[in-house]
RODO-2510 file (C-alpha; in nm, 4 decimals, decimal comma):
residues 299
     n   res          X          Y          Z
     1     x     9,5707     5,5346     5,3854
     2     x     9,9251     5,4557     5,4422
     3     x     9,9785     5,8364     5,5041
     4     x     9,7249     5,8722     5,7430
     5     x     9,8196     5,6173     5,9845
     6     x    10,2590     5,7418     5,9644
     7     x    10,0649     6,1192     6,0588
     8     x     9,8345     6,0482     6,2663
     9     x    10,0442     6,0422     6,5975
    10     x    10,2128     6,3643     6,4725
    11     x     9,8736     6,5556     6,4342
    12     x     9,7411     6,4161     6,7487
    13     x    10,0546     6,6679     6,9465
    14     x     9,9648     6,9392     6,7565
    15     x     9,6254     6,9217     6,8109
    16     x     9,6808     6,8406     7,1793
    17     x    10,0113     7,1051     7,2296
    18     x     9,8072     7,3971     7,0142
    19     x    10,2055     7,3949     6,8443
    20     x    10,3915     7,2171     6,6045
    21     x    10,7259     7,3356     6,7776
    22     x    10,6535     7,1783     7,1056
    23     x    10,4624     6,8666     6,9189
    24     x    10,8030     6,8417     6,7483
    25     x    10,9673     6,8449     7,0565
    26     x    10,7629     6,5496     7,2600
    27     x    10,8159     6,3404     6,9602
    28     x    11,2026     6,4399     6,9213
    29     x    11,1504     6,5333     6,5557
    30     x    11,2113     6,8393     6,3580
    31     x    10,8967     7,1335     6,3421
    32     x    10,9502     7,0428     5,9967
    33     x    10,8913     6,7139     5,9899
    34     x    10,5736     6,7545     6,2308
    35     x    10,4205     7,0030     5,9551
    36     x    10,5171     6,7783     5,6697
    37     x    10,3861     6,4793     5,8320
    38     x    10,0071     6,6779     5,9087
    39     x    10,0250     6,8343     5,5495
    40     x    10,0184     6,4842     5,3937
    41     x     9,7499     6,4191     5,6244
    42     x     9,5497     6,6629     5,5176
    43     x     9,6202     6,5965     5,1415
    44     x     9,5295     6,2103     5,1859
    45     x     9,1661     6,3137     5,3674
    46     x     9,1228     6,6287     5,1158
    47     x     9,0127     6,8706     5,4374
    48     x     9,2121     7,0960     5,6408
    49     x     9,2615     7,0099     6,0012
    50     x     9,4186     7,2572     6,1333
    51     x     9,3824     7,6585     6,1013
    52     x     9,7555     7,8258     6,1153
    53     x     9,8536     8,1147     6,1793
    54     x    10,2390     8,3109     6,2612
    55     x    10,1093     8,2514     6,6868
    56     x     9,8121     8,0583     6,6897
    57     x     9,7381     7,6720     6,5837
    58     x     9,3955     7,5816     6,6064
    59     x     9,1282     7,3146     6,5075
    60     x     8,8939     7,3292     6,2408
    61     x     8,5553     7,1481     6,2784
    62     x     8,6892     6,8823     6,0197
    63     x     8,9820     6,8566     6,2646
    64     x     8,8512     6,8149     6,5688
    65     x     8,5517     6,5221     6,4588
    66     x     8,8893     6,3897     6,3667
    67     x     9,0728     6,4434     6,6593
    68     x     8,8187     6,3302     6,9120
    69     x     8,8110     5,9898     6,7439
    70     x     9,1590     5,9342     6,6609
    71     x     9,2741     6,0505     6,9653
    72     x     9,0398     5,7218     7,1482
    73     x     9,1996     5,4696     6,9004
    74     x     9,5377     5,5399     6,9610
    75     x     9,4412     5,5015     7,3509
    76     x     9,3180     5,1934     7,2704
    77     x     9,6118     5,0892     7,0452
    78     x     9,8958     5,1965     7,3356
    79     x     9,6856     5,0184     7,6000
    80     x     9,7311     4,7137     7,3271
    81     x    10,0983     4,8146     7,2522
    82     x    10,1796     4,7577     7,6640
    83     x    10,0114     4,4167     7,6814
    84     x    10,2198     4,2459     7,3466
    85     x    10,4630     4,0875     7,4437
    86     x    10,4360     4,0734     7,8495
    87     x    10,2760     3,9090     8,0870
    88     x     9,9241     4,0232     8,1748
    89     x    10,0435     3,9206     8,5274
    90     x    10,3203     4,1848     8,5891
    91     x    10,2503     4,5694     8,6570
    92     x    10,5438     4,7247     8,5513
    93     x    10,6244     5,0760     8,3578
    94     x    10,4933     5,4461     8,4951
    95     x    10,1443     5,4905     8,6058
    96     x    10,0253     5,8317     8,6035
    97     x     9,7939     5,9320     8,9017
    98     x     9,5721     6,2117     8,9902
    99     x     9,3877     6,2158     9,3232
   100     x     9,1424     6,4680     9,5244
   101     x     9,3990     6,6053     9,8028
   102     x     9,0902     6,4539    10,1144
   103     x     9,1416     6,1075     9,8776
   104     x     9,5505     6,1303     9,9685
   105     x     9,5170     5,9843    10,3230
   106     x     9,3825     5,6684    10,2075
   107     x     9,5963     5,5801     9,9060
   108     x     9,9226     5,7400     9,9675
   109     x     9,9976     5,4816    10,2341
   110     x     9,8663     5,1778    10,0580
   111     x    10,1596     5,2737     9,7718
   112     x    10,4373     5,1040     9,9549
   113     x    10,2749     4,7897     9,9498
   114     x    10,1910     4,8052     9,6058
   115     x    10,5323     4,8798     9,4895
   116     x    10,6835     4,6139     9,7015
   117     x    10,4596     4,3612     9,5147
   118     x    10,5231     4,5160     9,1687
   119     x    10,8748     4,6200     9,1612
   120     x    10,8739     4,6876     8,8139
   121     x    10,6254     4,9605     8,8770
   122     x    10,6741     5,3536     8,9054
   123     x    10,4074     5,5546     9,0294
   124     x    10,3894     5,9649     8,9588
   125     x    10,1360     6,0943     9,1353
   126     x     9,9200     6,4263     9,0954
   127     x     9,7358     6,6073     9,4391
   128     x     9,4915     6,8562     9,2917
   129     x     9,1022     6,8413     9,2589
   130     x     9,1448     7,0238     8,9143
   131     x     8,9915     6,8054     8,6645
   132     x     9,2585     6,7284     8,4017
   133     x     9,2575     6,5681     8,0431
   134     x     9,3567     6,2334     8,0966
   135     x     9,4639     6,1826     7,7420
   136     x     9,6106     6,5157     7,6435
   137     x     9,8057     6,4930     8,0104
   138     x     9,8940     6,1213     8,0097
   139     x     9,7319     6,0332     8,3056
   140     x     9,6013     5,6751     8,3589
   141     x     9,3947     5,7273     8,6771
   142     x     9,1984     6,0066     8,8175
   143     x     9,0415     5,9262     9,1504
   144     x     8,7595     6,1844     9,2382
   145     x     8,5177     6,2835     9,4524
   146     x     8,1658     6,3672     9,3008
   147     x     7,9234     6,4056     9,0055
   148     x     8,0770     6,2340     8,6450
   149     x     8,1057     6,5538     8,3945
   150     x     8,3370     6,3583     8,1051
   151     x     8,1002     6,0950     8,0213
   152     x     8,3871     5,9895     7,7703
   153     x     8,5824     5,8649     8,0255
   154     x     8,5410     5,4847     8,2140
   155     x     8,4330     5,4875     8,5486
   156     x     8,4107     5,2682     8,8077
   157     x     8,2543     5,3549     9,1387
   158     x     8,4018     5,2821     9,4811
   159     x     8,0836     5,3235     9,6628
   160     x     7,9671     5,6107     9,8732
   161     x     8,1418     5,7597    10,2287
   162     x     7,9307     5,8670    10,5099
   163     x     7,9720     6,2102    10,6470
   164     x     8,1211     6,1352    10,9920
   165     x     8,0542     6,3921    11,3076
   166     x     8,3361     6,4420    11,5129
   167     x     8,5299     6,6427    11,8076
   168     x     8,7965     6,5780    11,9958
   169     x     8,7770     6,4092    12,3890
   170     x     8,8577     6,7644    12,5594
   171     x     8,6016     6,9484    12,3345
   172     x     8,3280     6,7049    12,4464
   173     x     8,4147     6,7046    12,8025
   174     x     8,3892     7,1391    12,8019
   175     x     8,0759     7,1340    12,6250
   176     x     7,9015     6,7870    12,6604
   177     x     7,7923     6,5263    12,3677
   178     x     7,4965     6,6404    12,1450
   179     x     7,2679     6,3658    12,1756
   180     x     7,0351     6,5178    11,9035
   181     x     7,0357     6,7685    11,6249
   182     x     6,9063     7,0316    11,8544
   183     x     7,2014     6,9911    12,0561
   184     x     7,4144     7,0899    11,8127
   185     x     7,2844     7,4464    11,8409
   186     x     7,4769     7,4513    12,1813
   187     x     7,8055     7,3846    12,0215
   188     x     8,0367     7,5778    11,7488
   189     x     8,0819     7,3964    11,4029
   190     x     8,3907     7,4212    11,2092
   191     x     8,2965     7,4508    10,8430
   192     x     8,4121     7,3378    10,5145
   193     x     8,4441     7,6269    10,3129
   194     x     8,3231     7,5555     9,9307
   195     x     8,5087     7,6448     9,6161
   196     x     8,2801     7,8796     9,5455
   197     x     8,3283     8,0346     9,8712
   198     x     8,0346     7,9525    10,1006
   199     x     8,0375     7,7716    10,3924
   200     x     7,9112     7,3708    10,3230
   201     x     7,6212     7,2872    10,5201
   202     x     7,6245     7,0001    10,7311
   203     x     7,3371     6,6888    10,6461
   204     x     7,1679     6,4460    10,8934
   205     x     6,9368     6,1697    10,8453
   206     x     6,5626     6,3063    11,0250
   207     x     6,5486     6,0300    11,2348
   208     x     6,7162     5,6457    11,2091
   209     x     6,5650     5,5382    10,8746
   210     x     6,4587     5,8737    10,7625
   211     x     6,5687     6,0876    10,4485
   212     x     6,8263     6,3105    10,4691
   213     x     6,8261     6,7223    10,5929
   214     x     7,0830     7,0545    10,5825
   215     x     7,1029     7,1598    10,9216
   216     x     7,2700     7,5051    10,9488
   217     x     7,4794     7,5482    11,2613
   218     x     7,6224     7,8395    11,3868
   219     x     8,0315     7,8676    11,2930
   220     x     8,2842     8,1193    11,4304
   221     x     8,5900     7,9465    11,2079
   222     x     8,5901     7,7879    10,8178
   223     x     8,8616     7,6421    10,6722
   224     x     8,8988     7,5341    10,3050
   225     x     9,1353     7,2410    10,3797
   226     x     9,0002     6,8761    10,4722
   227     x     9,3402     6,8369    10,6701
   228     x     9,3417     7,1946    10,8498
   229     x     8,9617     7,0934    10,9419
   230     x     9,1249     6,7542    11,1348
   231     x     9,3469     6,9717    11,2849
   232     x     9,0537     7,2545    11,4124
   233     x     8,8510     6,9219    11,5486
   234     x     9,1997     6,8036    11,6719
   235     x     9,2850     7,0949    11,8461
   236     x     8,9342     7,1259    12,0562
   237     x     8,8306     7,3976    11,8531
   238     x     8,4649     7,2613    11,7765
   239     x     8,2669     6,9912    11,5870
   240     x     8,3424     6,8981    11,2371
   241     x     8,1666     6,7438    10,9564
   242     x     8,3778     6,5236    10,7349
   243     x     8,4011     6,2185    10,5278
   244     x     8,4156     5,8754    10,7902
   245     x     8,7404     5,7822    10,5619
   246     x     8,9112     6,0623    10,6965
   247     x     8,8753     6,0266    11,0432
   248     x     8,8734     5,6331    11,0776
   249     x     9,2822     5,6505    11,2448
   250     x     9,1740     5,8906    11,4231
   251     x     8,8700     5,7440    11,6065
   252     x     9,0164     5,4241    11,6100
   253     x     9,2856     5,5430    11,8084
   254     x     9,0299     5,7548    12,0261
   255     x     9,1826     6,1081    11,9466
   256     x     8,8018     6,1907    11,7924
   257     x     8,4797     6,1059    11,9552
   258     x     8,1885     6,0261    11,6397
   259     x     7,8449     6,2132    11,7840
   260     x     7,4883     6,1155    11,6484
   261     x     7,6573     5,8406    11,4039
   262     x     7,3315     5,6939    11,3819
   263     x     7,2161     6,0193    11,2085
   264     x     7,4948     5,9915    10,9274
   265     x     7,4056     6,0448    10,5739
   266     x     7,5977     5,9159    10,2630
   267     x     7,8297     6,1936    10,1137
   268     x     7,8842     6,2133     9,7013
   269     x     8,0546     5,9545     9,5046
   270     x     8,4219     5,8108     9,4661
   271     x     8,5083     5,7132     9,0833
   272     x     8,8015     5,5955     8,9425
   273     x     8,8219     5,7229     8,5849
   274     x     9,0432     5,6621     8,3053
   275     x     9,0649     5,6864     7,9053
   276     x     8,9062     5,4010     7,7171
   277     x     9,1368     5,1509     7,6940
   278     x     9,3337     5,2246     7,9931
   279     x     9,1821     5,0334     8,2168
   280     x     9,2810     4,7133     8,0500
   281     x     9,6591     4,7664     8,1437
   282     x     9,8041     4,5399     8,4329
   283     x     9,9208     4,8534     8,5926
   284     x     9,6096     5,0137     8,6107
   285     x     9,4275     4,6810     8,7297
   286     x     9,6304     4,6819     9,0058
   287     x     9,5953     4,9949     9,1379
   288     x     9,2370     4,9743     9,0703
   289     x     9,1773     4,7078     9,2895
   290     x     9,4012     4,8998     9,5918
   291     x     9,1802     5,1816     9,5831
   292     x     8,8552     4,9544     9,5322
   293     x     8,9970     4,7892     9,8450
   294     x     9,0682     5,0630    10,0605
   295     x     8,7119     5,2141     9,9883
   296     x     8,5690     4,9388    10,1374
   297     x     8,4422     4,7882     9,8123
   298     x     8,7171     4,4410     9,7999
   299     x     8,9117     4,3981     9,4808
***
């Protein structure tokens, strides 16, 4: 088997790039080499892996049972490869991060204090609700917002936020506080504007220990931007509906009033997700237990 374990990383690029030239190219080795290395692969298992053609490199089904089990060992085996050798008490290396853009607020300011405790540690860090590959992309961390689709990946949950009601101090003085859902009829709501194009609906408990409702409010303006939504409620432009993470400066510091808090309903799930093995790195334990702890949910 001595030939599958030299190939393996090499067929894991292709399979991943969809190229042997830029496979070759992330390992610094010759295209040559990379095909060489996957054709003695391929001899030592006695199945083709790989379909090739003059433009296209795909996987066969032998190849990708293979790849989609290699492709977690080796995880597991660099996640290994970082703790030989160090101490498990020292974060140190690059830490790939990808965060939902409304998710930014929180973290990005809680960075400085992590680096200034782990000054061996570099942080790159990805802004974009599009779900990547963790392992074909690199990433350690993905922090998201919502329903778990890649049951392959680890999660661990950093509880729920609740969908916060606010306006700014001028609004409320023009057009008075709602002091129940049927007030809000009276008022204009700002909207969050879905990705699939449609308004989102706003949801209030029935009553202090009742279940949950979508109220639908008249709207004259929806924006697809958590931050341009802050600004709307900033600007006295109407009520808005948004996560109570978003908002908590800004209440705190009293430039948004909260209206029928009492009424406020849990919004979807946080989740911190990585590849298996990942989450054993020291680097990836700390920054797990930052975002645990700005969530609200300790280390």
């Amino acid at each position: 088997m001595a030939a599958a374990f030299s190939a393996l990383i090499p067929f894991l690029e292709v399979a991943e790039q969809r190229s042997f030239r830029k496979a070759a190219e992330r390992l610094g080795v010759s295209t040559a080499a990379v095909s060489k290395a996957v054709s003695r692969l391929e001899a030592e298992l006695g199945v083709p892996l790989l379909s090739r053609s003059s433009r296209h490199v795909a996987l066969t089904a032998d190849g990708a049972l293979y790849f989609e089990r290699c492709r977690t060992a080796v995880t597991e085996l660099r996640a290994a490869a970082e703790l030989v050798g160090k101490s498990r008490d020292v974060a140190e290396g690059l830490l790939r991060v990808t965060l939902s853009p409304v998710l930014g607020r929180v973290v990005v300011p809680r960075l400085g204090e992590l680096l200034s405790r782990h000054p061996r540690l570099r942080i790159d860090l990805s802004v974009t609700d599009r779900m990547l590959s963790l392992a074909r992309e690199e990433v350690d961390v993905a922090v998201r917002i919502g329903a778990l689709e890649d049951s392959t990946l680890v999660s661990r949950s950093l509880g729920r936020p609740l969908w916060a009601t606010v306006a700014s101090p001028a609004y409320l003085a023009r057009h008075g506080v709602p002091k129940s859902q049927r007030d809000l009829l009276k008022h204009n709501a700002v909207k969050f504007t879905l990705p699939r194009g449609v308004p989102r609906e706003w949801t209030f408990k029935r009553s202090r220990s009742g279940p949950s409702q979508t109220v639908k409010l008249p709207s004259t303006l929806a924006l697809d931007n958590g931050e341009l939504l802050l600004a709307a409620a900033n600007a006295g432009l109407g009520l808005v509906q948004v996560f109570d993470f978003m908002v908590a400066d800004d209440l705190r510091e009293g430039r948004l009033v909260e209206v029928l808090s009492e009424l406020a309903t849990e919004g979807p799930p946080i989740r911190a997700l990585c590849a298996p093995g990942k989450q054993k790195t020291e680097k990836v334990r700390v920054f797990l237990s930052l975002v645990a702890e700005a969530f609200g949910r300790g280390g």
